[in-house]
VEXVEX-6480 format. One record per residue: residue number from 1; residue in one letter; chain; x, y, z of N, C-alpha, C in turn. Coordinates in nm, 2 decimals, m for minus. Layout:
(NUM, 'A', 'A', (X, Y, Z), (X, Y, Z), (X, Y, Z))
...
***
This chain:
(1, 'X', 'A', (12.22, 5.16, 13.29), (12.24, 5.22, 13.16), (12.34, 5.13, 13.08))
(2, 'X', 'A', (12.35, 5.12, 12.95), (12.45, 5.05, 12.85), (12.58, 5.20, 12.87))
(3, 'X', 'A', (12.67, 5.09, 12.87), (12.79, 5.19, 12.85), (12.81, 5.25, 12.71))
(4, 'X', 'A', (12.70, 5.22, 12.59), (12.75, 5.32, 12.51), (12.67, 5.45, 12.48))
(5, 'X', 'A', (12.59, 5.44, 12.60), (12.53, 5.56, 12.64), (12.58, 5.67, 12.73))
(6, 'X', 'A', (12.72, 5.67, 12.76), (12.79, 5.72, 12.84), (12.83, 5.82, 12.79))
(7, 'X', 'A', (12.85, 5.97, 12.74), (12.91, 6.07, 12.68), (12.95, 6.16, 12.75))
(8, 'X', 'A', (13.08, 6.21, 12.72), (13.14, 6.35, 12.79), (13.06, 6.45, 12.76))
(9, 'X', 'A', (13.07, 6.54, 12.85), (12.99, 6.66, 12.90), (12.85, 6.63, 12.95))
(10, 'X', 'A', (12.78, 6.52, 12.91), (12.70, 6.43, 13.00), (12.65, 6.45, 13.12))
(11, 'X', 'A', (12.54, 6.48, 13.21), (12.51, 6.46, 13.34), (12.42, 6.31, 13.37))
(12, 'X', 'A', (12.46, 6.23, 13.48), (12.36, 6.10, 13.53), (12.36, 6.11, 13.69))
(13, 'X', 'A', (12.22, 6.07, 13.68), (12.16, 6.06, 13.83), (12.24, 5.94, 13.86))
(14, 'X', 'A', (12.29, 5.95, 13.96), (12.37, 5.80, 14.00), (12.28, 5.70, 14.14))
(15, 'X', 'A', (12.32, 5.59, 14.13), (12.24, 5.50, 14.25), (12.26, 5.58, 14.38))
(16, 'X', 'A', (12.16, 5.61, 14.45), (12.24, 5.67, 14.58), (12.31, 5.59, 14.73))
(17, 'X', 'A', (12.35, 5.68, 14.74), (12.49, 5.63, 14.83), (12.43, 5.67, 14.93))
(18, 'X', 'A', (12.42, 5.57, 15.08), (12.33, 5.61, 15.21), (12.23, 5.71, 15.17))
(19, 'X', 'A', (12.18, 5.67, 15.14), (12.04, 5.78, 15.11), (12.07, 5.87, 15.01))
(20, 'X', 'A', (12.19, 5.92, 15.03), (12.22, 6.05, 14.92), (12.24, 6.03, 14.76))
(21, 'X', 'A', (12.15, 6.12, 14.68), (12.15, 6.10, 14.54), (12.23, 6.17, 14.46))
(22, 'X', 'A', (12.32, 6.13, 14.43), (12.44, 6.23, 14.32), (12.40, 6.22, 14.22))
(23, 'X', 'A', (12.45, 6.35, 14.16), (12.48, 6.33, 13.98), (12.63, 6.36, 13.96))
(24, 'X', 'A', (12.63, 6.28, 13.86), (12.79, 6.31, 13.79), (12.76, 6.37, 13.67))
(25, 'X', 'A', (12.91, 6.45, 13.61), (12.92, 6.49, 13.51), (13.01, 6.42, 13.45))
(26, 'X', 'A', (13.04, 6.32, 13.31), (13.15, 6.33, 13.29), (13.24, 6.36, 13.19))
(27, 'X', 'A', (13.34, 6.39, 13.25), (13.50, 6.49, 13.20), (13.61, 6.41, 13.10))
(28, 'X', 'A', (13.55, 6.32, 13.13), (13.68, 6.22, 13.01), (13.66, 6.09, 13.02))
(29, 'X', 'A', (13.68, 6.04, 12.88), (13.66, 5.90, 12.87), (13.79, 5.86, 12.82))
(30, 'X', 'A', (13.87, 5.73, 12.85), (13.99, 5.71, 12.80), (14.04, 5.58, 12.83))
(31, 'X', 'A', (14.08, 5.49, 12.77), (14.16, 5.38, 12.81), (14.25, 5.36, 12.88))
(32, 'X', 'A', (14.27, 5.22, 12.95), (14.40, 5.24, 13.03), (14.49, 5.09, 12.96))
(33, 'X', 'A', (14.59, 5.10, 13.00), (14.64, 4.94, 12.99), (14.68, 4.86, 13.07))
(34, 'X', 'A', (14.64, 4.77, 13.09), (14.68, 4.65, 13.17), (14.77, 4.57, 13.13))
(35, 'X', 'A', (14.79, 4.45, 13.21), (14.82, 4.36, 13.17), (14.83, 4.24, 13.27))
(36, 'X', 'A', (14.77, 4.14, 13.26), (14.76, 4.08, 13.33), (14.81, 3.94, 13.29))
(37, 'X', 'A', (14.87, 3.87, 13.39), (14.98, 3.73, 13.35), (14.95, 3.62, 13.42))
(38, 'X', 'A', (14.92, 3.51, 13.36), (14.92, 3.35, 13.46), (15.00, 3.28, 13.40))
(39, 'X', 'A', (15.08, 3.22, 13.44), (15.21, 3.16, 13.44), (15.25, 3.23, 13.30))
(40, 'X', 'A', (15.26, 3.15, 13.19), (15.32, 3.16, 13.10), (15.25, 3.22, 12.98))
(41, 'X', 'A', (15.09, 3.26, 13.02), (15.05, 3.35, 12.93), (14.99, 3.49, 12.99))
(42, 'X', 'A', (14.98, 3.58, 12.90), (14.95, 3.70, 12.94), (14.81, 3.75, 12.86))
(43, 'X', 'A', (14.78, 3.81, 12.91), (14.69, 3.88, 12.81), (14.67, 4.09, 12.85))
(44, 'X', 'A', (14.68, 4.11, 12.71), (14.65, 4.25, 12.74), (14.50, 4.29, 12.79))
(45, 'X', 'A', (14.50, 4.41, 12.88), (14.35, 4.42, 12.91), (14.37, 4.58, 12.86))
(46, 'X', 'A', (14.26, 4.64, 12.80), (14.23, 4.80, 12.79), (14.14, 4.83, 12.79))
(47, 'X', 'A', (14.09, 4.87, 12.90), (13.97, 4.90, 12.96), (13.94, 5.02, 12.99))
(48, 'X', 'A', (13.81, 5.12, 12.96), (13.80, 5.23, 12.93), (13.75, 5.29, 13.06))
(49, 'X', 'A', (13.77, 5.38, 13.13), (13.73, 5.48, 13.22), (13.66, 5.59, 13.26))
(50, 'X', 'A', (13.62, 5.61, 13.32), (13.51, 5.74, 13.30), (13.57, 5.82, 13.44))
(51, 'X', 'A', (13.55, 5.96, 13.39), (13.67, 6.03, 13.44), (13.52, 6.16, 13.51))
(52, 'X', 'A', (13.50, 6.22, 13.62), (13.39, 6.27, 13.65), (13.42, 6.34, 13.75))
(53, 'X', 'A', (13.34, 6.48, 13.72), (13.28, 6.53, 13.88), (13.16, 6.49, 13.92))
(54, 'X', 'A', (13.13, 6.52, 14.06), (12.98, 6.51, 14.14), (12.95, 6.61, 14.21))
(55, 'X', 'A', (12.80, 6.58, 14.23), (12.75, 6.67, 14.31), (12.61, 6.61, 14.42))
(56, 'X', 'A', (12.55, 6.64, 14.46), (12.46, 6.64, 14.60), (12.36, 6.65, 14.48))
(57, 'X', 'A', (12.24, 6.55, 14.47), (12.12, 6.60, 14.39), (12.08, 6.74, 14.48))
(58, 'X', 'A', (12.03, 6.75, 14.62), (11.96, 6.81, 14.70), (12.01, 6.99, 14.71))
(59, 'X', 'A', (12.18, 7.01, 14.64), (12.24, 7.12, 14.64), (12.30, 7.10, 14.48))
(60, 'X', 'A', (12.20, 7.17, 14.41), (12.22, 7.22, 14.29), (12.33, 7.26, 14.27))
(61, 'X', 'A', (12.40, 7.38, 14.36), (12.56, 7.44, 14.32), (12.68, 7.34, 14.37))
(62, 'X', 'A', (12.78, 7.35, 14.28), (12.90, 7.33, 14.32), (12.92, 7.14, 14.32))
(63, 'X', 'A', (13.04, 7.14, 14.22), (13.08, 7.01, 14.17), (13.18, 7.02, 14.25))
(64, 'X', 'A', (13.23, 6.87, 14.26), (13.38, 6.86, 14.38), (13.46, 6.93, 14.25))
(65, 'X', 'A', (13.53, 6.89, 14.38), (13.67, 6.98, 14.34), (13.78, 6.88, 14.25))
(66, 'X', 'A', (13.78, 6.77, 14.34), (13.86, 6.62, 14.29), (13.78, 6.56, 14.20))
(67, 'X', 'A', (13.84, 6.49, 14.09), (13.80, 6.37, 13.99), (13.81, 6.27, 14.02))
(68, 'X', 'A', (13.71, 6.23, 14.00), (13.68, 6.09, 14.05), (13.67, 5.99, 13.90))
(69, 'X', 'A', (13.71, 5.85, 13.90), (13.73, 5.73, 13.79), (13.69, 5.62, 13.81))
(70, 'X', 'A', (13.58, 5.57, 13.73), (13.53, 5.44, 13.76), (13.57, 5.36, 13.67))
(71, 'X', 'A', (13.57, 5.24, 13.61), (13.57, 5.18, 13.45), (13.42, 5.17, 13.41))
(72, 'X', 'A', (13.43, 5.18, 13.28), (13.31, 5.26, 13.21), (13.20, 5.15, 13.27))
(73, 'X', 'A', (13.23, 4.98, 13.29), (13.11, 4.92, 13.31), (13.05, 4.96, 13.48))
(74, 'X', 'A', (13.12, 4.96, 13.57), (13.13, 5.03, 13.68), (13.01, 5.17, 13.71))
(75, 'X', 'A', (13.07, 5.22, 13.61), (12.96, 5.38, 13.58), (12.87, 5.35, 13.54))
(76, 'X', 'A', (12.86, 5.26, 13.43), (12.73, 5.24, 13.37), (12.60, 5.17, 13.46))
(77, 'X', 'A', (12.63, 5.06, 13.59), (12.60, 4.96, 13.65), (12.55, 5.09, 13.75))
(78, 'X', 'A', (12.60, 5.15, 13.75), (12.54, 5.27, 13.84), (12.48, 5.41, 13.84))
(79, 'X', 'A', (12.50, 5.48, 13.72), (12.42, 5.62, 13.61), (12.27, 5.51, 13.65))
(80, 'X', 'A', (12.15, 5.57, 13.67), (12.04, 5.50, 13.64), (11.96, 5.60, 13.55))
(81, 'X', 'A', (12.01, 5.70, 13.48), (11.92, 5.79, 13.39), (12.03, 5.92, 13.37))
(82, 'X', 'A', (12.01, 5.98, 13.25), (12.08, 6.08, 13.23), (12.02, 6.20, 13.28))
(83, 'X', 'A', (12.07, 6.33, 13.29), (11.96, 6.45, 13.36), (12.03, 6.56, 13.28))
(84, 'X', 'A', (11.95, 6.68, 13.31), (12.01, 6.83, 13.27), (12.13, 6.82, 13.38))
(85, 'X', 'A', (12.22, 6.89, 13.34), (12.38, 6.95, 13.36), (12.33, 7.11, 13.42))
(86, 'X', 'A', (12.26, 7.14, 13.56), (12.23, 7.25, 13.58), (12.30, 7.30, 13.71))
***
């Protein structure tokens, strides 16, 4: 998916992980700051986040409990379609 297809309150079928198909929901989008330095120059980095629960495609109920954070290109490289939030 393009990352500016990425919206809060959102559900995406994610690539699956050993066989298993998740969806995420996600809960917050937000920048962080970096900064990153080689010798004598620096550059700022602020790169945006995607802040989510998941769940088991195969067990409709019940999102984790913990939030999980990828950076938005991260999530994007991996959502392969958006779905109903059910």
């Amino acid at each position: 998916m393009n990352p500016d297809e990425i919206k809060i309150g959102h559900c995406y079928s994610m690539t699956p992980i050993k066989g298993r198909r998740t969806i995420a929901r996600v809960t917050k989008l937000f920048r962080i700051s970096a900064l990153a330095a080689y010798e004598t120059e620096s550059l700022e980095l602020n790169p945006v986040v995607v802040r989510f629960v998941w769940r088991h495609a195969a067990y409709p109920t019940g999102w984790s409990t913990r939030q999980q954070q990828l950076l938005l290109d991260a999530f994007a490289l991996a959502a392969e379609n958006e779905v109903a939030c059910t």
